[in-house]
N, C-alpha and C positions, 0 to 999 in steps of 0.2 A: 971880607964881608961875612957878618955870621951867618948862622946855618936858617936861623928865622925868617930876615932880611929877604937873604937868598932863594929860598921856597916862596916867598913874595914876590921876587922878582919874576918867576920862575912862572908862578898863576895866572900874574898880568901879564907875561908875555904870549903865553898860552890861551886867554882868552882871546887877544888879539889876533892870533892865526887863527884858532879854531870860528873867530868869527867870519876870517877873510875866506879862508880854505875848508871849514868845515872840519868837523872832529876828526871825520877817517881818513882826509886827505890830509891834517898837519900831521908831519912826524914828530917823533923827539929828536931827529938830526934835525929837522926845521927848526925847532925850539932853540935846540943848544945853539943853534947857526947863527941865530937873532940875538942871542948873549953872548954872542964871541967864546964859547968853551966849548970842549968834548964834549959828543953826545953820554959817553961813556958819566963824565963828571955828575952829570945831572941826577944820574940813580942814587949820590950820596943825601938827597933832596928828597927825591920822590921815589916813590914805586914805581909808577906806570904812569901812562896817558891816562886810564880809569882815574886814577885816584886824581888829579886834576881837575877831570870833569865832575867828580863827586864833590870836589870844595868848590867848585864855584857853584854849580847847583843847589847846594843845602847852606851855603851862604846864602845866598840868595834868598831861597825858600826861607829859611830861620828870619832871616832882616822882615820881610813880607809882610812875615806869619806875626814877628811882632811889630808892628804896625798896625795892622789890623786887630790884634788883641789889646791893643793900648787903647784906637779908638771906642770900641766893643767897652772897655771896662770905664770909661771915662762918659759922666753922663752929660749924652748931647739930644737936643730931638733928632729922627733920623734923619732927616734934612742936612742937618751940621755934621752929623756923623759918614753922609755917603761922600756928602764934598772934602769932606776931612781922609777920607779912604783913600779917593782917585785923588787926592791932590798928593799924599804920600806916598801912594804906588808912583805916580809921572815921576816923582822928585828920587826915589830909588832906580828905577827904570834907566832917567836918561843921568842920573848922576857916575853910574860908570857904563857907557852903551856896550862895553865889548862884552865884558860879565853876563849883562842882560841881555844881549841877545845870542850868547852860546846856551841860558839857562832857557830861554825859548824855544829856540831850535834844535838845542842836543837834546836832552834831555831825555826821548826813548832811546839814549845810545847806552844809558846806565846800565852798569852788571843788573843779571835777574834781582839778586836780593836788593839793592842799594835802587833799583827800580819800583820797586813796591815800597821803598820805605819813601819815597820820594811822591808818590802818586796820595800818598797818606797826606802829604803835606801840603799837596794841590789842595786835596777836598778838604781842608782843614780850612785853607785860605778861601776858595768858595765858602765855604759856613759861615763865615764872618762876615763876606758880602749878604748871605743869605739872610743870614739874623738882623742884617741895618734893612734887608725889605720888609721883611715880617715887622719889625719895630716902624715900619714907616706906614705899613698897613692897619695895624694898631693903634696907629696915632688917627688915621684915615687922611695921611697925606697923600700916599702912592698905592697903587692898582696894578700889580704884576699878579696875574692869575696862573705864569707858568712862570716859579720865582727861577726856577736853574736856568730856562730860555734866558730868563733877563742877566740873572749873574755869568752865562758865559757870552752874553754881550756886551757886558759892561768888561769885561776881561778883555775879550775880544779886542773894543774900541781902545783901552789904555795900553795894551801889548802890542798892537801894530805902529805906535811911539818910535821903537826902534827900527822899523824901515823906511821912517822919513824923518825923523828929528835933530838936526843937527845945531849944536852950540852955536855957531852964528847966526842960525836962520830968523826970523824975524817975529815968533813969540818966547818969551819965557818958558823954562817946565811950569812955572803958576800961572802963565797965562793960556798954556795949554788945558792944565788942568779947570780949570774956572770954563774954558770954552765947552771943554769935555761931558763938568757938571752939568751945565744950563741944557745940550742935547739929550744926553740921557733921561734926567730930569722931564723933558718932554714928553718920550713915552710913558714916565711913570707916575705921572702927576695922574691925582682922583682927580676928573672933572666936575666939575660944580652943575649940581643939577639946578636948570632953568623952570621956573615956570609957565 
């Protein structure tokens, strides 16, 4: 197997434990143990545990980041644009759960520096949510008077996905997403003023 392949193998096996066991309890002897090799072997691969959790993290983050900058540059009213957001956060989310839920859960385990560059890429992905409520308050469809309240609730509501969603269970990631839309959507709709 080449050496690309292999470092592939190598990530998704490693999300898989570190999803089951958590970063500081999987070893790299746990890892090599799951692909039948030396622990020894695996260094010709990777560096470290760190650098592992650094490529599924900023995977992750980079995939997000563009998704949300594809919606953002692509003109939708902000309506089209939020449901268009959550329904391609769910479809990233549950499309590989091990990935996305070590990039949930680990992710204050990152070295200091490769931490702050990673926290850069949070707020970045917040912004994006941000700018579709400003543009949705602009339009005078949605009334978020505290927009970061709202944007780490709508995070909130699509990232807790991975402590119950599983491929057989009995909605789609679109039919999650769509359910997702229409509640959030509830707190953020402008009310129609009555006479």
């Amino acid at each position: 197997m080449d050496t690309i392949s292999r470092k592939e193998q190598i990530i998704t096996i490693s999300a898989k434990l570190f999803r089951q066991k958590g970063f500081e309890a999987a070893s790299m002897r746990d890892i090599a143990a799951e692909l039948g090799i030396e622990a020894a072997s695996l260094y010709s691969h990777i560096k470290s545990k760190d650098e592992i959790l650094e490529t599924i993290c900023f995977r992750m983050a980079d995939e997000l980041i563009k998704a949300i900058d594809e919606v953002n540059d692509v003109y939708f009213n902000a309506e089209e644009k939020l449901a268009t957001a959550i329904k391609n956060h769910v479809k990233i989310v549950t499309g590989d759960l091990d990935s996305s839920t070590v990039f949930l859960r680990e992710w204050r385990r990152l070295p200091a520096g490769k931490l702050a560059e990673f926290v850069k890429l949070r707020n970045k992905y917040e912004d994006g949510f941000m700018q579709i409520l400003i543009n949705g308050e602009n339009e005078n469809v949605f009334d978020a008077p505290d927009k970061k309240f709202a944007v780490l609730t709508i995070l909130s509501a699509v990232n807790w996905i991975t402590e119950w969603y599983s491929p057989k269970g009995n909605m789609t990631p679109d039919e999650i997403a769509e359910h997702l839309y229409r509640f959030i959507t509830t707190g953020l709709r402008v009310k129609a003023i009555t006479g």
